[in-house]
DSSP file (Angstrom, degrees, kcal/mol; ACC not computed):
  #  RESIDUE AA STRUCTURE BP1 BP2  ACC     N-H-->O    O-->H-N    N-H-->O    O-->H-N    TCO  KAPPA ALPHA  PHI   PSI    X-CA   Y-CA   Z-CA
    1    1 A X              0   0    0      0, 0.0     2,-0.3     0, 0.0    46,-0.0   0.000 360.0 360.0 360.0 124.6   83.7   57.1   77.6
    2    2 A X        -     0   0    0     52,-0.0     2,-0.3    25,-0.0     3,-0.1  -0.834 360.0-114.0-108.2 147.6   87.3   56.1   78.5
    3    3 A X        -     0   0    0     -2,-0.3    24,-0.1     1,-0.1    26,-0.1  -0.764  46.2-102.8 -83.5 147.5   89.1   56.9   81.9
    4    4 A X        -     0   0    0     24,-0.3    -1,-0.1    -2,-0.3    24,-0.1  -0.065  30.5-136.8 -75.8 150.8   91.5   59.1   81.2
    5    5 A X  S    S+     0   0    0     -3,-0.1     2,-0.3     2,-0.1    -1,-0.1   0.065  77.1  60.8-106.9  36.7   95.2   57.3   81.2
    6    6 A X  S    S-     0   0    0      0, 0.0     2,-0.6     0, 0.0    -2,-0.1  -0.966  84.5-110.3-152.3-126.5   96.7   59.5   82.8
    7    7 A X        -     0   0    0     -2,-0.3     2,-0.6     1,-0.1     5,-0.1  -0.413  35.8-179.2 -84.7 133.4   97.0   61.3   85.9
    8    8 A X    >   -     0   0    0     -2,-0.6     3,-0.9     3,-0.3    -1,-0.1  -0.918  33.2-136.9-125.1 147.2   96.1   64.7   85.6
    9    9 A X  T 3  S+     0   0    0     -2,-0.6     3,-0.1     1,-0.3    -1,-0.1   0.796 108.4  53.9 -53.7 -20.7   96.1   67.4   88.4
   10   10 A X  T 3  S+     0   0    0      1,-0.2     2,-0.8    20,-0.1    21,-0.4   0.955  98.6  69.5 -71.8 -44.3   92.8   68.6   87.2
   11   11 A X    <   +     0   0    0     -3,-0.9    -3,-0.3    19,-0.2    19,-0.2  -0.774  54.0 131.3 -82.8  85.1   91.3   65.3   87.5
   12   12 A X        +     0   0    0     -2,-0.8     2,-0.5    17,-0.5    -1,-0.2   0.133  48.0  77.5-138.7  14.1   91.1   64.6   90.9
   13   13 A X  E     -A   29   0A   0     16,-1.5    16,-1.4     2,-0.0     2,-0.8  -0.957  60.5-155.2-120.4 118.3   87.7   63.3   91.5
   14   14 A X  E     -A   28   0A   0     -2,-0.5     2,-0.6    14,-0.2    14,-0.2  -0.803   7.8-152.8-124.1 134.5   86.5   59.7   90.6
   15   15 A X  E     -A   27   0A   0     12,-9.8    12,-2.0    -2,-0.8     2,-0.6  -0.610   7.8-159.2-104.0 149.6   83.2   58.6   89.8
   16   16 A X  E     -A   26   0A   0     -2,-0.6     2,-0.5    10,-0.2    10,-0.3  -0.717  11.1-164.5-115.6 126.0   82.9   55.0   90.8
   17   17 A X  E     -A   25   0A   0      8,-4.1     8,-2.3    -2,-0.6     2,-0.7  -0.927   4.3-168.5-122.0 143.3   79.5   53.4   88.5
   18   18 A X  E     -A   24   0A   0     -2,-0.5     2,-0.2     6,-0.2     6,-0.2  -0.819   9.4-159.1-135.1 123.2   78.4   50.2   89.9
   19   19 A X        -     0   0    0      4,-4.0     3,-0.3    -2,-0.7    29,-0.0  -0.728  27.0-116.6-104.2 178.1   75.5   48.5   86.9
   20   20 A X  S    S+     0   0    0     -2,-0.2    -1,-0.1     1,-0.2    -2,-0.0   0.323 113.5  70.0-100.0  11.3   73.0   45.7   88.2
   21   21 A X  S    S-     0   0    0      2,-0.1    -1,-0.2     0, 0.0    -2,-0.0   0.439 124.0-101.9 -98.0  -7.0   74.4   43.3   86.1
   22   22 A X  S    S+     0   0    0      1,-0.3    -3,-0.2    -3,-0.3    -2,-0.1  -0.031  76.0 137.0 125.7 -37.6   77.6   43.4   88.3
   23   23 A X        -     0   0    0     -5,-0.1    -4,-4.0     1,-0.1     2,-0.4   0.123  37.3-154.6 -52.7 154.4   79.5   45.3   86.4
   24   24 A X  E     -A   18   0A   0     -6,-0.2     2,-0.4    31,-0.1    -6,-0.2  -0.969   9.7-179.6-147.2 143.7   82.0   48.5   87.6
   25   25 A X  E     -A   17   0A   0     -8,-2.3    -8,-4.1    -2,-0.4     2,-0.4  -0.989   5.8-162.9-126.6 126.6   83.2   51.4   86.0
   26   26 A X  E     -A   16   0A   0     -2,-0.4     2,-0.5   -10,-0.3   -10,-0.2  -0.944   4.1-171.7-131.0 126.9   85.5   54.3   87.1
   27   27 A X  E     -A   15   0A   0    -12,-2.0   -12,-9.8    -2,-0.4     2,-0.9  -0.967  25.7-141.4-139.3 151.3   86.4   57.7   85.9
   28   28 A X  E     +A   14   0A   0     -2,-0.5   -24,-0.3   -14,-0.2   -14,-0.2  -0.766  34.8 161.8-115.2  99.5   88.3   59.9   86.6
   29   29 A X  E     -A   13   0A   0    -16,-1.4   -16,-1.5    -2,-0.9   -17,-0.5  -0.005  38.4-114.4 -99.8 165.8   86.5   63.6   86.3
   30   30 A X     >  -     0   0    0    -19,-0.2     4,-0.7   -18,-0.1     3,-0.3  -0.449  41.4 -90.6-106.1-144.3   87.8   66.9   87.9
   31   31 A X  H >> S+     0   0    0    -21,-0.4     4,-2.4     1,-0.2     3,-0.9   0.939 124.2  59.6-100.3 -45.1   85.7   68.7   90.8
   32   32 A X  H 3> S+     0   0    0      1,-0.2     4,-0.6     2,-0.2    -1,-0.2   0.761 111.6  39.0 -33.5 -38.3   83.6   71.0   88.0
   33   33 A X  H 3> S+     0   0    0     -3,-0.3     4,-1.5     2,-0.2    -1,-0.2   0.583 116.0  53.6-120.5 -15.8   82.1   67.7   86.1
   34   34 A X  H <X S+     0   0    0     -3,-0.9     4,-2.2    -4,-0.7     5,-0.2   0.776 114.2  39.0 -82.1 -54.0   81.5   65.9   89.4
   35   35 A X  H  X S+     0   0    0     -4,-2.4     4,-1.8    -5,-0.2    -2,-0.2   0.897 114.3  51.4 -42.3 -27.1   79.7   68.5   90.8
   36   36 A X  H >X S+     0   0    0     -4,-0.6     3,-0.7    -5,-0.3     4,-0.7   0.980 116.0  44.8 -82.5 -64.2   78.0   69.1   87.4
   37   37 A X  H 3< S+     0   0    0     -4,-1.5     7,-0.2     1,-0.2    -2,-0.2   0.885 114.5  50.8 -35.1 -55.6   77.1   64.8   87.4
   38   38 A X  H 3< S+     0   0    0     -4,-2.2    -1,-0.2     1,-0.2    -2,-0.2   0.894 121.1  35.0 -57.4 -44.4   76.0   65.3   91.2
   39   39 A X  H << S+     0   0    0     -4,-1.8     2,-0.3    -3,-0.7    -2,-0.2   0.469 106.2  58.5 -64.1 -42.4   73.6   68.3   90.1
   40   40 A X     X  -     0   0    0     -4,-0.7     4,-3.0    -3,-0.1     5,-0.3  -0.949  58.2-158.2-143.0 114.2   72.2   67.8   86.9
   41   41 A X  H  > S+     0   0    0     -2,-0.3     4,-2.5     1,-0.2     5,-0.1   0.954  94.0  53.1 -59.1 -38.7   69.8   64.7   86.2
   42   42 A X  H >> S+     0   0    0      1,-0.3     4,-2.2     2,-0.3     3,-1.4   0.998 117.9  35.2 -54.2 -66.8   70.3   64.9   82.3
   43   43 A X  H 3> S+     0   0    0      1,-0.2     4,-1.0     2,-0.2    -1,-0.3   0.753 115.3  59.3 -79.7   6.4   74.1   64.8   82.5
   44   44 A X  H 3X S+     0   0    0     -4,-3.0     4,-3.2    -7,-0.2    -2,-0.3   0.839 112.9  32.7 -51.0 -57.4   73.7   62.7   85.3
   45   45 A X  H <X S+     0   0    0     -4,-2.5     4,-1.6    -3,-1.4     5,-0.2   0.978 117.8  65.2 -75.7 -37.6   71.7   59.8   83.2
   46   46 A X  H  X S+     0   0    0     -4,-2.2     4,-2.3     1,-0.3     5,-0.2   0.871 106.9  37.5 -27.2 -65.9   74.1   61.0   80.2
   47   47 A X  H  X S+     0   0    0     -4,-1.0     4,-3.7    -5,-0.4    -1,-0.3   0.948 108.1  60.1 -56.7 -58.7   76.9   59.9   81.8
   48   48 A X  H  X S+     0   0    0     -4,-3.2     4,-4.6     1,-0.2    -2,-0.3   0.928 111.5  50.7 -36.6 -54.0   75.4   56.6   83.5
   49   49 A X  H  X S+     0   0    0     -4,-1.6     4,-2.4     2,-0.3    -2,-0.2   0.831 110.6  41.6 -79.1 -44.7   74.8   55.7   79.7
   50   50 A X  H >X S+     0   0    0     -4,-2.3     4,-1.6    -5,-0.2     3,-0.7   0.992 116.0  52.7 -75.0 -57.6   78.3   56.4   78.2
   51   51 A X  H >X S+     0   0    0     -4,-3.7     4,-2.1     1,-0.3     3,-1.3   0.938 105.5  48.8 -63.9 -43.6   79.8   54.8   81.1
   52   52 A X  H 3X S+     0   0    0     -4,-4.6     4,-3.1    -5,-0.3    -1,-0.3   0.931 116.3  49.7 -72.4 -21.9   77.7   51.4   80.9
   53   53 A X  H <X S+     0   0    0     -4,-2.4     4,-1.1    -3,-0.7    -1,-0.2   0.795 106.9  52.2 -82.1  -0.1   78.8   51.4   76.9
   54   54 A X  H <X S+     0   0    0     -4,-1.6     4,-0.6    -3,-1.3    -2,-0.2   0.976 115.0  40.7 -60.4 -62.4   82.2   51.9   78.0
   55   55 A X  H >X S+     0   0    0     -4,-2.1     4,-1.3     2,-0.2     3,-1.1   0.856 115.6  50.7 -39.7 -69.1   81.5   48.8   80.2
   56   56 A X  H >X S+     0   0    0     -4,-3.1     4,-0.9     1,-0.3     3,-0.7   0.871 120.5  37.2 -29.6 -91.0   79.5   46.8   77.4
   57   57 A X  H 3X S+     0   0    0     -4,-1.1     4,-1.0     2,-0.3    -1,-0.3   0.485 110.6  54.3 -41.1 -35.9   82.2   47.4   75.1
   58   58 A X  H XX S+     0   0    0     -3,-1.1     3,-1.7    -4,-0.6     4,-0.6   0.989 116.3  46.7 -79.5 -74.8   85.2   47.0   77.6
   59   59 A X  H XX S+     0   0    0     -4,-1.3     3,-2.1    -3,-0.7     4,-0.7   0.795 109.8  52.8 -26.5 -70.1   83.3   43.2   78.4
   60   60 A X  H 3< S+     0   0    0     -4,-0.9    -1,-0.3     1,-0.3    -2,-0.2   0.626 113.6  47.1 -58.9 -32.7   82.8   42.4   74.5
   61   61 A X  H << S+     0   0    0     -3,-1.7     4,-0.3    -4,-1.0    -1,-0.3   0.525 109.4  48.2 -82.7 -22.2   86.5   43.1   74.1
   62   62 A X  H <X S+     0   0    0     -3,-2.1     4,-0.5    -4,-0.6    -2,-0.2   0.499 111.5  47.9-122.0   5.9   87.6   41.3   76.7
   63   63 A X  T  < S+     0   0    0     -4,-0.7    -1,-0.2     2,-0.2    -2,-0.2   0.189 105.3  60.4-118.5   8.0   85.4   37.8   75.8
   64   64 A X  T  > S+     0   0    0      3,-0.1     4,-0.9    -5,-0.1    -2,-0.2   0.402 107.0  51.2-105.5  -0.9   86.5   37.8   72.0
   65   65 A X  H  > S+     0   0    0     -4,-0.3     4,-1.6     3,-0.1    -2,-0.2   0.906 111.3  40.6 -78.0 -24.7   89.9   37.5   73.5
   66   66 A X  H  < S+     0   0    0     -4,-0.5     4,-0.3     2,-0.2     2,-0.1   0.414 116.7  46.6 -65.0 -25.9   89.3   34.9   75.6
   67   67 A X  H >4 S+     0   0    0      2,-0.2     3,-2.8     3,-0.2    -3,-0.1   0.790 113.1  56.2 -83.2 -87.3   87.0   33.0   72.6
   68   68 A X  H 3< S+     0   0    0     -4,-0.9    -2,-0.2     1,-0.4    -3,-0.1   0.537 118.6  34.9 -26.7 -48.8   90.5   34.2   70.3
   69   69 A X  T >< S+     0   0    0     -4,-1.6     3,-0.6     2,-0.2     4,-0.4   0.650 106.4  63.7 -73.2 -10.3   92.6   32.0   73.2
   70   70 A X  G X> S+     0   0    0     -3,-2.8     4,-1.8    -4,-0.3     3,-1.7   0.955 112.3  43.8-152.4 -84.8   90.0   29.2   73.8
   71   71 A X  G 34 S+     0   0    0      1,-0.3    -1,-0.3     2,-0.2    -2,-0.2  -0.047 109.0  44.7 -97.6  65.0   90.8   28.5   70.3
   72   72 A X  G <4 S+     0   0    0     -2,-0.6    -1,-0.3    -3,-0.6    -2,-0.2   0.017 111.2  60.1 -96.7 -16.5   94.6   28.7   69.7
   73   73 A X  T X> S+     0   0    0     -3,-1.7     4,-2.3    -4,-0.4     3,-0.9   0.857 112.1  42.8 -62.4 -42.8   94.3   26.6   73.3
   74   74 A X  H 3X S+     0   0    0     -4,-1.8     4,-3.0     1,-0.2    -3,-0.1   0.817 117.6  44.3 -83.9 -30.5   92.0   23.8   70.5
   75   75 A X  H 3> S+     0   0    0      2,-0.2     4,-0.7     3,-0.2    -1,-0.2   0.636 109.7  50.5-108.0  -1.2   94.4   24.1   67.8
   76   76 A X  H <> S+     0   0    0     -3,-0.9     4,-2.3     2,-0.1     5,-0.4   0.888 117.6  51.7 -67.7 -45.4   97.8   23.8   70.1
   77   77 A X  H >X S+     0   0    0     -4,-2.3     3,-1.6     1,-0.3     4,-0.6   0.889 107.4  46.8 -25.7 -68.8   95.6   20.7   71.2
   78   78 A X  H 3< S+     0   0    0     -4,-3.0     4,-0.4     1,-0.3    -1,-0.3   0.686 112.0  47.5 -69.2 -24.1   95.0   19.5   67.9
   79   79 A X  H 3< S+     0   0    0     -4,-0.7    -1,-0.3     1,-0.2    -2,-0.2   0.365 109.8  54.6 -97.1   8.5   98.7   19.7   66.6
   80   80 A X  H << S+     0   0    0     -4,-2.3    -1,-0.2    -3,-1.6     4,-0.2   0.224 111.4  42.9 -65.8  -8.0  100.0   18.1   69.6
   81   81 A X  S  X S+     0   0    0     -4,-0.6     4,-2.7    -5,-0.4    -2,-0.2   0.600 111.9  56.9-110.6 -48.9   97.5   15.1   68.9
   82   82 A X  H  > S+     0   0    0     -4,-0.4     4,-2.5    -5,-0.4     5,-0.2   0.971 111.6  46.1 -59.4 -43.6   98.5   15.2   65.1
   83   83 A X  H  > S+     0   0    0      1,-0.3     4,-2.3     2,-0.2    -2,-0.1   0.992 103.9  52.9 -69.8 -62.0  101.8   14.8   66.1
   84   84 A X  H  > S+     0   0    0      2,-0.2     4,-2.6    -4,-0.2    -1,-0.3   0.892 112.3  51.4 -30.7 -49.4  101.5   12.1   68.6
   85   85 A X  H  X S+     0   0    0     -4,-2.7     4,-1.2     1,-0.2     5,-0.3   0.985 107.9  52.6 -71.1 -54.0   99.6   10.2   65.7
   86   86 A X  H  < S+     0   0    0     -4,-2.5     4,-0.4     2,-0.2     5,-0.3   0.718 116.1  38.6 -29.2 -63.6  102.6   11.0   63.3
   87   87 A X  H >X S+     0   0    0     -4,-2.3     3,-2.7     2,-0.2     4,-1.5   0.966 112.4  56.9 -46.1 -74.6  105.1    9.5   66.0
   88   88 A X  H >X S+     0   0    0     -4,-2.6     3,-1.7     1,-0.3     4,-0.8   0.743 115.7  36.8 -42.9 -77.5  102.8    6.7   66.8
   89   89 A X  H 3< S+     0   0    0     -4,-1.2    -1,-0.3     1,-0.4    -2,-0.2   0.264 108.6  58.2 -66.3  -0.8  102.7    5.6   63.0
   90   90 A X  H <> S+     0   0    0     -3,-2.7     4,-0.7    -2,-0.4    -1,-0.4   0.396 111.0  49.7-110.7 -11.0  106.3    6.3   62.1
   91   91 A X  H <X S+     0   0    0     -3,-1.7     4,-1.3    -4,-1.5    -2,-0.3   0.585 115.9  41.3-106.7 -18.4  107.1    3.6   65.2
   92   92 A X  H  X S+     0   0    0     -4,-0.8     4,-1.4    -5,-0.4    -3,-0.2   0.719 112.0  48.8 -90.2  -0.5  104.9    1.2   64.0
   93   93 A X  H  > S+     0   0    0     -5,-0.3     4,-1.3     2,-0.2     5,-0.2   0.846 117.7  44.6 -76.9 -47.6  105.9    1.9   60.7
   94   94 A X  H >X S+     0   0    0     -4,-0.7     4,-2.6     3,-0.2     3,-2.2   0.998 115.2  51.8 -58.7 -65.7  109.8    1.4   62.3
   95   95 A X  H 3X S+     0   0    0     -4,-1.3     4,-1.1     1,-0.2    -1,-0.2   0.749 108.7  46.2 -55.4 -31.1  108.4   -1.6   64.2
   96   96 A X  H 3< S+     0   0    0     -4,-1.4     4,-0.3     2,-0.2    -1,-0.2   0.479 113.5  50.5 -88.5  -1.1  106.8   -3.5   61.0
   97   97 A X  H XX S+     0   0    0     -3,-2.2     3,-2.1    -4,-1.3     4,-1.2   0.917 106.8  53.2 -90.3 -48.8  110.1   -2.9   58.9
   98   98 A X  H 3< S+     0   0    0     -4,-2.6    -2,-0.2     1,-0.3    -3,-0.1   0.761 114.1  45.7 -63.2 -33.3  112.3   -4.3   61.9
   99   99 A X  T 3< S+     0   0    0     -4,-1.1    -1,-0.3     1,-0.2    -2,-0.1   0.932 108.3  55.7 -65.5 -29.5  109.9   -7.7   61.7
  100  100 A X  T <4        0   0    0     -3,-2.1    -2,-0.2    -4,-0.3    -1,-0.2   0.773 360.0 360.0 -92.5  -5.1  110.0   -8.0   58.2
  101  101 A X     <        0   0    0     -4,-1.2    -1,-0.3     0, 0.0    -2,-0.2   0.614 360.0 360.0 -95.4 360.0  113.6   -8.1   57.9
């Protein structure tokens, strides 16, 4: 279930969903479908259920970007480190021609 992006006049009601894992989730419903939520247990739990896979999903998206940076952080690392050896060995390379001459 996505909150809608963007404002609409109909949509003037938000229902704020709070999980026990910490998580929080907000949509934004009009006064017919918050009343409907408030009223009716089914579309009540219905709703709970779409909103926490919204959440799940929202969460899973937003930690395989963070793994996707984590490594392109390891592999700036690693060609900064390659490079540094390069340098270091092209100056001692520089340094063992300048003795042998």
């Amino acid at each position: 279930m996505a909150i809608l992006p963007r404002h609409d006049e109909k949509c003037q009601c938000v229902i704020k969903f709070t999980f026990p894992c910490g998580g929080v989730c907000h949509l934004r419903v009009t006064q017919d479908t918050k009343q409907k939520f408030e009223a009716e247990p089914e579309y009540r739990a219905e709703m709970i259920g779409k909103a926490y896979q919204h959440f799940l999903k929202q969460k899973a998206e937003k930690q395989l970007i963070e793994e996707k940076k984590k490594i392109e952080e390891e592999k700036e690392k690693e060609m900064e480190k390659q490079q540094e050896e390069t340098f270091r060995r092209s100056d001692n390379e520089s340094l063992a021609l300048s003795f042998v001459m």
